[in-house]
TORLUMGU-104613 format. One record per residue (C-alpha): x, z, y. Coordinates in nm, 3 decimals. Layout:
N
    east      up   north
       X       Z       Y
...
end
This chain:
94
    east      up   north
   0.000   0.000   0.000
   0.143  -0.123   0.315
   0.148   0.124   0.627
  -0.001   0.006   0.947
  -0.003   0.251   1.302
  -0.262   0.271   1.560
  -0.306   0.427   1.887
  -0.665   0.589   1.943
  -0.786   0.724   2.260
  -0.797   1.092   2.243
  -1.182   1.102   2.305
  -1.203   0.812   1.975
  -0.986   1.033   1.776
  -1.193   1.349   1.797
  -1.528   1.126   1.762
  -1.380   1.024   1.425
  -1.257   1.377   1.301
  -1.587   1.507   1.412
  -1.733   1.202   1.195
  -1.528   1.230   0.881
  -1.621   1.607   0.892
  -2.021   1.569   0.868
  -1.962   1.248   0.604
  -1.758   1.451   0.408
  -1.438   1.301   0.414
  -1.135   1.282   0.576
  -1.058   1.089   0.927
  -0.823   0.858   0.697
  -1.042   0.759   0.478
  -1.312   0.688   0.748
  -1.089   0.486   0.942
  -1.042   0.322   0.592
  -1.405   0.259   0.534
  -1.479   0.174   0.899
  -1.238  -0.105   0.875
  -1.348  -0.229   0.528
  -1.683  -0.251   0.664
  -1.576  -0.450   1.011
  -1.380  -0.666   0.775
  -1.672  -0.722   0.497
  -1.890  -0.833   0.808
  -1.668  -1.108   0.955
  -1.682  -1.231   0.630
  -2.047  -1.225   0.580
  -2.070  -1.346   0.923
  -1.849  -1.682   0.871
  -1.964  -1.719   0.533
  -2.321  -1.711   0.727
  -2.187  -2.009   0.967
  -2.029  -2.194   0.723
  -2.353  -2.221   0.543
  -2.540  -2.310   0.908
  -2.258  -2.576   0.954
  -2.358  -2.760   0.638
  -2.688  -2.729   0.630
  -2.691  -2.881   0.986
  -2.470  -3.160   0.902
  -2.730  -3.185   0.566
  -3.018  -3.251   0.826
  -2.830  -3.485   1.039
  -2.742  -3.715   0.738
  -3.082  -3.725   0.618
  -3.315  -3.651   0.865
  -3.545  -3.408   0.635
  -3.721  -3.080   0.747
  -4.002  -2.850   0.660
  -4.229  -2.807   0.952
  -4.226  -2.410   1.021
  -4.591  -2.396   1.053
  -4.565  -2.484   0.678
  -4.288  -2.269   0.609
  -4.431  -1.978   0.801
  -4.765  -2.012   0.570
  -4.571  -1.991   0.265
  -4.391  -1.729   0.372
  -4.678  -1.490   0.474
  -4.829  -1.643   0.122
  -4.501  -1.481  -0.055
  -4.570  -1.186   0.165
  -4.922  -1.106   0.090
  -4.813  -1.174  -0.311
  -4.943  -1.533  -0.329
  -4.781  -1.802  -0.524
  -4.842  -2.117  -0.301
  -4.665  -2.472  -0.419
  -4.314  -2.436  -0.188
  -4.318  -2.683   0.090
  -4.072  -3.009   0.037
  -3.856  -3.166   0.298
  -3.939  -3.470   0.451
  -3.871  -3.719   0.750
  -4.044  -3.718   1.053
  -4.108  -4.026   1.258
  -3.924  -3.998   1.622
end
């Protein structure tokens, strides 16, 4: 495990002891998990725009959408525990 320093403001350092101590663990470790969790969310959050990217690029090449008005009624369907036939992606005229 590779050792890495960093400077916290005195009023940031005391948040995080006073943190660690009602979590149960110690300021380490919740600097640990804090950072884990920062990092898992950058992922999720390119991972997220990745998927955007090609599905955008997807819609460009072929021109196909659901209309939300559909989408929104088979959502509320799935909602409200109804099984209604999933709505397909089409073309729209310009």
């Amino acid at each position: 495990m590779s050792t890495t320093t960093i400077r916290l403001p005195e009023d940031l350092k005391a948040r995080v002891a006073k943190a660690a101590e009602a979590a149960g663990t110690t300021s380490h470790n919740f600097i640990l998990e804090a950072i884990a969790e920062k990092a898992e969310l950058a992922e999720r959050r390119g991972d997220f725009h990745a998927q955007a990217d090609q599905r955008w690029a997807e819609f460009l090449e072929t021109g196909e959408s659901i209309p939300w008005e559909e989408m929104r009624r088979y959502l509320t369907d799935r909602i409200h525990g109804e099984a209604g036939p999933r709505p397909v992606a089409r073309k729209f005229a310009k």
